[in-house]
Structure formats: structure tokens, C-alpha cells
KEKOLMAR-368908 format. One line per field, with one value per residue: residue number from 1; residue in one letter; chain; x, y, z of N, C-alpha, C in turn. Coordinates in steps of 0.001 Angstrom, whole numbers, always signed. Atoms other than C-alpha are relative to their C-alpha. Layout:
N
nr = (NUM | ...) .
rest = (A | ...) .
kette = (A | ...) .
nX = (X | ...) .
nY = (Y | ...) .
nZ = (Z | ...) .
caX = (X | ...) .
caY = (Y | ...) .
caZ = (Z | ...) .
cX = (X | ...) .
cY = (Y | ...) .
cZ = (Z | ...) .
This chain:
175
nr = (1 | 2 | 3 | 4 | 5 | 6 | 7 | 8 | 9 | 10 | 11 | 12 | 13 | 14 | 15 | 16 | 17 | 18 | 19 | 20 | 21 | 22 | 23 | 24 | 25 | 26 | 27 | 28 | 29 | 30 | 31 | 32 | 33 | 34 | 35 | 36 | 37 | 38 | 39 | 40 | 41 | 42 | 43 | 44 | 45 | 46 | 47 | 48 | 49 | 50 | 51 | 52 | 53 | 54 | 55 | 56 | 57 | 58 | 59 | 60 | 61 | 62 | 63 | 64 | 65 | 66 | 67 | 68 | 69 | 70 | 71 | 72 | 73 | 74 | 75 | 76 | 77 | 78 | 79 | 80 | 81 | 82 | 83 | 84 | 85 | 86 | 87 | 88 | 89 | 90 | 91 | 92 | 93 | 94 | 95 | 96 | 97 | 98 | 99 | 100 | 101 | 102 | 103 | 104 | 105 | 106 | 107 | 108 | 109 | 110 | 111 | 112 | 113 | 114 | 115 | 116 | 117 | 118 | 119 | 120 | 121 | 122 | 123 | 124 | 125 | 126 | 127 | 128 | 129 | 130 | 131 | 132 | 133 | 134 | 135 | 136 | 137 | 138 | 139 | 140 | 141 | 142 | 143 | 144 | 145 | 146 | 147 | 148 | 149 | 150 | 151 | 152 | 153 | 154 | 155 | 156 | 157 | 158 | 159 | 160 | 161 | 162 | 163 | 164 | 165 | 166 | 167 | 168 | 169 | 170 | 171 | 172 | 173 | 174 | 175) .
rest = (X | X | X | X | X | X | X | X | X | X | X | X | X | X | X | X | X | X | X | X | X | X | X | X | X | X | X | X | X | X | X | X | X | X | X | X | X | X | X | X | X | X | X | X | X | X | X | X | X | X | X | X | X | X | X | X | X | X | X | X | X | X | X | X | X | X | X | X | X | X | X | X | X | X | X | X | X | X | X | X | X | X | X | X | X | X | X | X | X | X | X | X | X | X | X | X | X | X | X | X | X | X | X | X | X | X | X | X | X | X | X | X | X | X | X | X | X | X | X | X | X | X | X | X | X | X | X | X | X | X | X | X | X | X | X | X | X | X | X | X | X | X | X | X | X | X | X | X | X | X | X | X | X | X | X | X | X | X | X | X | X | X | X | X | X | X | X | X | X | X | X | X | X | X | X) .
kette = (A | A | A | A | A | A | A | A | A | A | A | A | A | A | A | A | A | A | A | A | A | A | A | A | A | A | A | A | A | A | A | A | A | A | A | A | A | A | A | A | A | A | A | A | A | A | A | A | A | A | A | A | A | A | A | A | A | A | A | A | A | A | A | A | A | A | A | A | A | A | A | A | A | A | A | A | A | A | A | A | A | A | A | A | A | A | A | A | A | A | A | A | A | A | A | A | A | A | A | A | A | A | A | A | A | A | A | A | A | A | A | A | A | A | A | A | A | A | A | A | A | A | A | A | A | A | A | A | A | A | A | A | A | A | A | A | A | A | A | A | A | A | A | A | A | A | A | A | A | A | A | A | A | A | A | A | A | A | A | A | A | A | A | A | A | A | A | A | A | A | A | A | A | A | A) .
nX = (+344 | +1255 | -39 | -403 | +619 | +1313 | -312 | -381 | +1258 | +519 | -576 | +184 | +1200 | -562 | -571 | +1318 | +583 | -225 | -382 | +1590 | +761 | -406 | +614 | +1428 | +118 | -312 | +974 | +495 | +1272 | -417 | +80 | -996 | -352 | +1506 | -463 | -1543 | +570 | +744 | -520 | -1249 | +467 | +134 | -1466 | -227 | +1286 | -758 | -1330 | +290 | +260 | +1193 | +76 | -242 | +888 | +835 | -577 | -566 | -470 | -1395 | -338 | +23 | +1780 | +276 | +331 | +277 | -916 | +1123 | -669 | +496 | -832 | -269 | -998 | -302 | -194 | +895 | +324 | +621 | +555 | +164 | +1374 | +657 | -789 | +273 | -1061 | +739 | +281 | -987 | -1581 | -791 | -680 | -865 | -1106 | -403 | -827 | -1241 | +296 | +821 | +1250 | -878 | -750 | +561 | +264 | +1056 | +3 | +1371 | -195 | +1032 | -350 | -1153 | -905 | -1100 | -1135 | -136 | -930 | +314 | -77 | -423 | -1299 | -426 | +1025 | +1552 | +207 | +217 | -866 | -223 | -645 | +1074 | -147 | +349 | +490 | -781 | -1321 | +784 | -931 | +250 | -771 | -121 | +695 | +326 | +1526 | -83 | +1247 | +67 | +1394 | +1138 | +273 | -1189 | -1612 | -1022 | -507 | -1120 | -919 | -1179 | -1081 | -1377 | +398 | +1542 | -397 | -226 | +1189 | +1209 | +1047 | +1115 | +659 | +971 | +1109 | +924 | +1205 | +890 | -483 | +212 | -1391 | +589 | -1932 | -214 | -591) .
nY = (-780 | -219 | -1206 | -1393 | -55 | -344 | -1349 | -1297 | -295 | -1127 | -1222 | -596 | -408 | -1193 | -1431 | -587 | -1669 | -1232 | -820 | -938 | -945 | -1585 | -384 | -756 | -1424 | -572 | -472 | +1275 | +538 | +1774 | +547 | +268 | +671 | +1628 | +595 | +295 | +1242 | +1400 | +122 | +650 | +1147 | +1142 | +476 | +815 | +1080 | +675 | +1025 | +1152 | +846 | +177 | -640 | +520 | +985 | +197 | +748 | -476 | +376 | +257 | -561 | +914 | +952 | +1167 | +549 | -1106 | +297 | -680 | -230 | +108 | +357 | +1153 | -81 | -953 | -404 | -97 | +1247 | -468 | +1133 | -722 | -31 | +305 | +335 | -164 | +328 | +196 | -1068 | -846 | +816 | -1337 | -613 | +1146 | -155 | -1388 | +74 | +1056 | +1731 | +788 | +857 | +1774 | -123 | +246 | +1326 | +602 | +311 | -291 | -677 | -315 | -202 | +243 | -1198 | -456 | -1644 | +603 | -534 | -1189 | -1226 | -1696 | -8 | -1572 | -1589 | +274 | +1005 | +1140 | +1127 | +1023 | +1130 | +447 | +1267 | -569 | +1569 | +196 | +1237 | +982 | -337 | -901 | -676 | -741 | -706 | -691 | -915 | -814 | -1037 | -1833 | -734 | +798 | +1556 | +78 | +316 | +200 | +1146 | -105 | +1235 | +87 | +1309 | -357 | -1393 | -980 | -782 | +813 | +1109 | -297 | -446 | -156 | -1110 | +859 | -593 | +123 | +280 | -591 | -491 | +553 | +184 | +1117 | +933 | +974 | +1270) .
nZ = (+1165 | +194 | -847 | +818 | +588 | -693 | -542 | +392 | +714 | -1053 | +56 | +1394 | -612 | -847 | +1236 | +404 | -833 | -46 | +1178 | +785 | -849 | +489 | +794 | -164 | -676 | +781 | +557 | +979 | -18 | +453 | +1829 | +684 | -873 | +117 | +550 | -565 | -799 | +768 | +723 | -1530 | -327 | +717 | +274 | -1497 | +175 | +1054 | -687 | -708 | +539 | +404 | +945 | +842 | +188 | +1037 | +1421 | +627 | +1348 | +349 | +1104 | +1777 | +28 | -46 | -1680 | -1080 | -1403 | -1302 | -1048 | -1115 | -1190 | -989 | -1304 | -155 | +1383 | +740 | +1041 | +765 | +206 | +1501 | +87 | +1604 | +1111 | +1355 | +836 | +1507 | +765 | -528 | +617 | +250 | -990 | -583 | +985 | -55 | -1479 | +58 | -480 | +1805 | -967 | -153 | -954 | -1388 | -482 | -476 | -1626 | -384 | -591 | -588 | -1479 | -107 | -625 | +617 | -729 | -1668 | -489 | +506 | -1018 | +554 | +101 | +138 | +435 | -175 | +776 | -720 | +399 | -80 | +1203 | +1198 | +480 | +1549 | +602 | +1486 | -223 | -1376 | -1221 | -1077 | -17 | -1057 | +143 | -1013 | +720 | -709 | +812 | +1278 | -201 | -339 | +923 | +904 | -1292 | +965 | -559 | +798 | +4 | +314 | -709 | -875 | -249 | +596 | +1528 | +1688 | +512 | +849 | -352 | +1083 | -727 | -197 | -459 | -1373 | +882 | -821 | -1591 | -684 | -572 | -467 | -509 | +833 | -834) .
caX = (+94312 | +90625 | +90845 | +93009 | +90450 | +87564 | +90184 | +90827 | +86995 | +86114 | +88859 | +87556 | +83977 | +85387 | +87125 | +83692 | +81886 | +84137 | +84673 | +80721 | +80313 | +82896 | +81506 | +78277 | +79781 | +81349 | +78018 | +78002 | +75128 | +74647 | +73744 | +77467 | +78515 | +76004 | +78067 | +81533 | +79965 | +77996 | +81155 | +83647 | +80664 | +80152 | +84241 | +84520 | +81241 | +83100 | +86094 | +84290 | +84243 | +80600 | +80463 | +81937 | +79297 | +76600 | +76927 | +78926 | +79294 | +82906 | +84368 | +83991 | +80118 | +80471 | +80093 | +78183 | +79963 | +78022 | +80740 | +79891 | +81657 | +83073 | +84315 | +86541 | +87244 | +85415 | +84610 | +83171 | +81245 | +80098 | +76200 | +75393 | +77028 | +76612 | +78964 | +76391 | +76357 | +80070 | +82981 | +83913 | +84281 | +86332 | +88520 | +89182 | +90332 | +92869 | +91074 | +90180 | +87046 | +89675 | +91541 | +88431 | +88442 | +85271 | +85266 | +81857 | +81760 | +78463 | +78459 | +82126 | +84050 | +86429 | +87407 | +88897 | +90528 | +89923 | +91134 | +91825 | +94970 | +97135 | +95262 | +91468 | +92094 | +91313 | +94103 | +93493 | +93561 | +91250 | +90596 | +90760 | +88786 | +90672 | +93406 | +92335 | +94847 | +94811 | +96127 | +97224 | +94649 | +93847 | +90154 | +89421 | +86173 | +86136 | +82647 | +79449 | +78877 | +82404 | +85424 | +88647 | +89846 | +93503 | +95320 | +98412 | +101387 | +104374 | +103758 | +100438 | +102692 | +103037 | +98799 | +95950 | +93293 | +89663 | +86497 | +83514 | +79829 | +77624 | +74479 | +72828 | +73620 | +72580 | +74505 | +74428 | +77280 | +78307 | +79825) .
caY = (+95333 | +95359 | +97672 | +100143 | +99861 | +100976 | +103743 | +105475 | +105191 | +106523 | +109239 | +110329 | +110507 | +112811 | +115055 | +115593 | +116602 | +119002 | +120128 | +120406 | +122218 | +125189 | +124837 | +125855 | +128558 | +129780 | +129759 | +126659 | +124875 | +120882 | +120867 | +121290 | +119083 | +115999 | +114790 | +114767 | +112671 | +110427 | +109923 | +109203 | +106858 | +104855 | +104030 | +103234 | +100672 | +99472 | +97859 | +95672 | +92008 | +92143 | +94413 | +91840 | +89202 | +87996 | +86829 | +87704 | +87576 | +86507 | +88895 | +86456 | +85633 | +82299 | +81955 | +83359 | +83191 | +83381 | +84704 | +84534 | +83915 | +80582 | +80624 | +83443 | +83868 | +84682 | +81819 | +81932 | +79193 | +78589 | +79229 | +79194 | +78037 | +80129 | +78287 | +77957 | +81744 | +82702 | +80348 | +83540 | +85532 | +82430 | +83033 | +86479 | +86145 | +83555 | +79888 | +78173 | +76296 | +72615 | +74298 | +74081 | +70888 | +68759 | +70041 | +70033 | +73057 | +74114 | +74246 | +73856 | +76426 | +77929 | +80931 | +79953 | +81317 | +84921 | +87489 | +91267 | +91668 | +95426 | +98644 | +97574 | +93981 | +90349 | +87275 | +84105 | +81072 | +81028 | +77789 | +78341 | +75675 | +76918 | +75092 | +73286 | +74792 | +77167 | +80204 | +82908 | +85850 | +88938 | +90813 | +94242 | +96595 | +99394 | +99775 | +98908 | +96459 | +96208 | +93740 | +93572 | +89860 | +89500 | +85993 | +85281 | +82354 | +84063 | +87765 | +89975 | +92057 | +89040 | +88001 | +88618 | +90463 | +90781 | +92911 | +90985 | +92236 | +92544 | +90099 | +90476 | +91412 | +88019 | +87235 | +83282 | +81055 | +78856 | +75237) .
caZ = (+60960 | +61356 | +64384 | +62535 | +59986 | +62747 | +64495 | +61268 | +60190 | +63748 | +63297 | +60010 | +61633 | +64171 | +61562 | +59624 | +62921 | +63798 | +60411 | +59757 | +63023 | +61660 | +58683 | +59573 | +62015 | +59221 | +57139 | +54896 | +54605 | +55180 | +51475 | +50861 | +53671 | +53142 | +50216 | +51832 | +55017 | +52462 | +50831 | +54134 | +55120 | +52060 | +51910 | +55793 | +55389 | +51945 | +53620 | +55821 | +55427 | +55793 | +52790 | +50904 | +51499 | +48771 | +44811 | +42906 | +39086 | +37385 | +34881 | +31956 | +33325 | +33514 | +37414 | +40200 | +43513 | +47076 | +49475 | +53050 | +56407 | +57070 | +60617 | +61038 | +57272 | +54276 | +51551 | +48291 | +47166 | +43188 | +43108 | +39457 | +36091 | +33075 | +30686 | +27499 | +26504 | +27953 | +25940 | +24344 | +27102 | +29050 | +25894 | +26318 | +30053 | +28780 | +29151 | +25437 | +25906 | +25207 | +28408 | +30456 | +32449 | +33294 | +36808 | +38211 | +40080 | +40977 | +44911 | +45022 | +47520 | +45193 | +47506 | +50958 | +53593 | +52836 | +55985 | +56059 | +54645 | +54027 | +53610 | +52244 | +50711 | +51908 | +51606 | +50763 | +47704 | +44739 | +42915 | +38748 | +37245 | +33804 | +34436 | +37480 | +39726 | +43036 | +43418 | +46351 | +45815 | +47169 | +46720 | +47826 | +46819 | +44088 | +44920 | +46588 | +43551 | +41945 | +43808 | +42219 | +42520 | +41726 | +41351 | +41402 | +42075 | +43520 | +43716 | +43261 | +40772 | +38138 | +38716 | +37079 | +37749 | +36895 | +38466 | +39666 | +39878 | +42954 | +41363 | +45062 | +48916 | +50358 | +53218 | +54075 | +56097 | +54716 | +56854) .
cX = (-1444 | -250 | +778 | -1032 | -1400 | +753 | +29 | -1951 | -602 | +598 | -397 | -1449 | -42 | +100 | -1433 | -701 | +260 | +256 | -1455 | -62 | +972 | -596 | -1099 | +81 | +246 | -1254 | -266 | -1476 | +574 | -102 | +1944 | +664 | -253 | +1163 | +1377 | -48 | -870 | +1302 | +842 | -917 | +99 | +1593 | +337 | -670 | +881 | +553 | -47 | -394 | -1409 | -391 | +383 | -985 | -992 | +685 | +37 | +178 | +1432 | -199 | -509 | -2121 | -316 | -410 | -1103 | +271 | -786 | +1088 | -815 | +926 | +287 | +934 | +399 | +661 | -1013 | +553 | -620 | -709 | -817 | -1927 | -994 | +1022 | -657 | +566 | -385 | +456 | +2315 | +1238 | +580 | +656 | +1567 | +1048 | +896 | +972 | +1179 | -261 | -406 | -1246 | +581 | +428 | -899 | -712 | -1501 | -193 | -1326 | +620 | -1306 | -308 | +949 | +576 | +1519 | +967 | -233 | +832 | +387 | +330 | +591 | +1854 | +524 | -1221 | -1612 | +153 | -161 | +858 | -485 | -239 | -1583 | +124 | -591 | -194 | +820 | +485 | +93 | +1305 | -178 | +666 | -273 | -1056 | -487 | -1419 | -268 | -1282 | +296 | -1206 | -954 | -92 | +1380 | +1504 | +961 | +290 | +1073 | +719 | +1313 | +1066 | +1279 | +171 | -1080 | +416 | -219 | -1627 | -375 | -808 | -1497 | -1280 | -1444 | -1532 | -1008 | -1679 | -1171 | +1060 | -137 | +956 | -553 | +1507 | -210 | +771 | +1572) .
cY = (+493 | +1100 | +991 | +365 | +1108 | +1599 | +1047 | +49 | +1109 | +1433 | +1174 | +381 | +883 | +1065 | +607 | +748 | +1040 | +404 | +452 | +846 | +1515 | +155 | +1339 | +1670 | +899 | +427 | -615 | -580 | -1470 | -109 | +241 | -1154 | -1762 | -1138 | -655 | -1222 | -919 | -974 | -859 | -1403 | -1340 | -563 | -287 | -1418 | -1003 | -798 | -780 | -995 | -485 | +209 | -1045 | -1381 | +279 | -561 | +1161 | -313 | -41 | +1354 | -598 | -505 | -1315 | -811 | +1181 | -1016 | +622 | -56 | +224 | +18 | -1280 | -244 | +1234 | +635 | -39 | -989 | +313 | -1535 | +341 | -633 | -27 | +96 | +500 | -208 | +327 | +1533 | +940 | -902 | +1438 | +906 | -466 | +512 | +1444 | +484 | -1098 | -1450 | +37 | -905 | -1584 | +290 | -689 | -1480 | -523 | -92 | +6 | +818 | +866 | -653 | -320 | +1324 | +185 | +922 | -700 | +783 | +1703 | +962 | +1499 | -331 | +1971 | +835 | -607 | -1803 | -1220 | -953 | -1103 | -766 | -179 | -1456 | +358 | -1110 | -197 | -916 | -1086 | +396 | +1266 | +725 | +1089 | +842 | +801 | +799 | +1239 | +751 | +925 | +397 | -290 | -1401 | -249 | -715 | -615 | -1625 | -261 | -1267 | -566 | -1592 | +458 | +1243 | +658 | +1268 | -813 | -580 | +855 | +388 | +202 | +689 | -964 | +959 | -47 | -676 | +434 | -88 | -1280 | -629 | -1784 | -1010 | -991 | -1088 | -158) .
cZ = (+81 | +1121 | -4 | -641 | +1235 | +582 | -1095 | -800 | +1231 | -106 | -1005 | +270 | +409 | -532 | -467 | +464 | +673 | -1333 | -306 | +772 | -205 | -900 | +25 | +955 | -1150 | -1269 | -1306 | +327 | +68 | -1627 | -502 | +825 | +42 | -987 | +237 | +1215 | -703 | -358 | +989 | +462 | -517 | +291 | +1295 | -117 | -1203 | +574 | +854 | -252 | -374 | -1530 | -1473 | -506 | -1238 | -1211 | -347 | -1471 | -739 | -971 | -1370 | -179 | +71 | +1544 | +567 | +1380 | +1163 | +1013 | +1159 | +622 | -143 | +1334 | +295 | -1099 | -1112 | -812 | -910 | -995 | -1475 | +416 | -1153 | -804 | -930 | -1299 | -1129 | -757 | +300 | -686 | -654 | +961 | +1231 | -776 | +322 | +1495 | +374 | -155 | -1599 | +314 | -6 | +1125 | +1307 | +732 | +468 | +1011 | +111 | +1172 | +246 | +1700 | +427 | +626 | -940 | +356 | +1453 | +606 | +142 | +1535 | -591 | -242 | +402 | -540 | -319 | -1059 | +1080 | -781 | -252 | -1430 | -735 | -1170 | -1945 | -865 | -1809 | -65 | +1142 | +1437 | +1353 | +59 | +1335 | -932 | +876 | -559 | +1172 | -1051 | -604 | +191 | +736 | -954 | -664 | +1041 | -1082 | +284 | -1050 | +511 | -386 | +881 | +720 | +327 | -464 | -1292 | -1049 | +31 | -710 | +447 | -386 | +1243 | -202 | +400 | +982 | -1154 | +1352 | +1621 | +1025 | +201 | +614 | +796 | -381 | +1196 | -772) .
């Protein structure tokens, strides 16, 4: 998968510079051009597991998550607890604050196992301190700062989903 990923980024490279170089015969300017190769770049760069490294903030705010490499899969390890200001939000994404168990989970690997899966997402098992149980999960980028992370128990149609915020870019491996 990951070297599809590189042939159709290279292919799409290709396309651009012959497409700028009619362009320009034709009598475009890079100023219209610039944005279309900014654009093909950023979304090639996106879909790489690198891209996915650093913290991350939960939907609800109550975590921040420091994905990295472990081995030959990505991991996501919990790097800060913001519980105090976020029981509401917890609520809102389904957990009651009686639901949420007395895990200690500050430097606890909650995301494991993580490889490229289909088209631009990564496979593997998220750990949901709600309920204290693990679930299959797949995460894939919407943006430079924006990764969908969708959890689910028996098909990715019946999970849940929620959209996590880029807090910073630092990339660290994790053991």
C-alpha cells in the first residue's frame, strides 16, 4: 500500500510538470499554477505516516496523545490529562463522568498497532478509558492539523467517530 501511495504521488508530480510546462506554452502564468502544485503537494505529504506523528488533542479535550513510531507501526501514547475543565464535553461524546473508570492513564499507550491500511487511513486498536474497553480503529488525516479517528467493534460503518487536533509536530519513538 505504501508504495502505491508513493507511485500515485510520483505520478501526480509528473502530471503537474507536464501540465505546467503547456501551461506556460500556452501562456499561463505560475501564479495560476503555484496553487494547484501547492495543493497536489500538501495531500501527497498528508498521507504519510510521518505526517501523522506528534500530539494530538481528543475531541472532548480531555487527552493529549503523542503518536510516534513504535517499530514498524505507529502508537499513540497519553501525554497529558485535562479531565478538570472537560466532564461536559466527555458527556457529550457519550461517557457520563460515573462511566469514567479510575484508569490512570497518563503515559499509557492507548493507540497500538497502527499500519497503512485502504486508500489514506491507518489500522489498528484504540483503548477507551470510558468504558475501559479496546476497540478496532482506523485514523486517517483531513488536514495538516485535523485526524479523523474512528472506533469501532465489528464494522467501521456501526463506530464512532471523532476529529482530533494537531496540539504540536513533535516527532518522538516511543519503546
Amino acid at each position: 500500500m505504501k508504495k502505491q501511495m508513493i507511485v500515485i504521488a510520483t505520478f501526480a508530480t509528473l502530471l503537474m510538470s507536464a501540465w505546467s510546462v503547456q501551461a506556460q506554452q500556452a501562456g499561463l502564468s505560475d501564479y495560476y499554477l503555484a496553487p494547484v502544485e501547492a495543493e497536489i503537494q500538501a495531500n501527497s505529504q498528508a498521507n504519510k505516516p510521518g505526517a501523522v506523528a506528534g500530539t494530538w488533542l481528543t475531541q472532548s479535550g480531555s487527552l493529549e496523545v503523542q503518536i510516534s513510531n513504535c517499530g514498524q507501526a505507529l502508537c499513540g501514547k497519553v501525554s497529558k490529562v485535562n479531565d478538570a475543565g472537560n466532564i461536559n464535553n466527555m458527556a457529550a461524546m457519550g461517557a457520563t463522568p460515573t462511566s469514567v473508570p479510575a484508569i490512570p492513564v497518563l503515559g499509557k499507550t492507548i493507540m497500538e498497532g497502527f499500519t497503512p491500511g485502504k486508500a489514506d487511513t491507518w489500522s489498528g486498536k484504540i483503548f477507551n478509558r470510558a468504558d475501559g474497553q479496546t476497540y478496532a480503529c482506523q485514523m486517517r488525516m483531513l488536514s495538516a492539523n485535523e485526524l479523523e479517528i474512528l472506533a469501532y467493534k465489528d464494522t467501521p460503518e456501526n463506530g464512532r467517530s471523532q476529529v482530533w487536533t494537531r496540539v504540536s509536530n513533535t516527532i518522538t519513538a516511543q519503546k
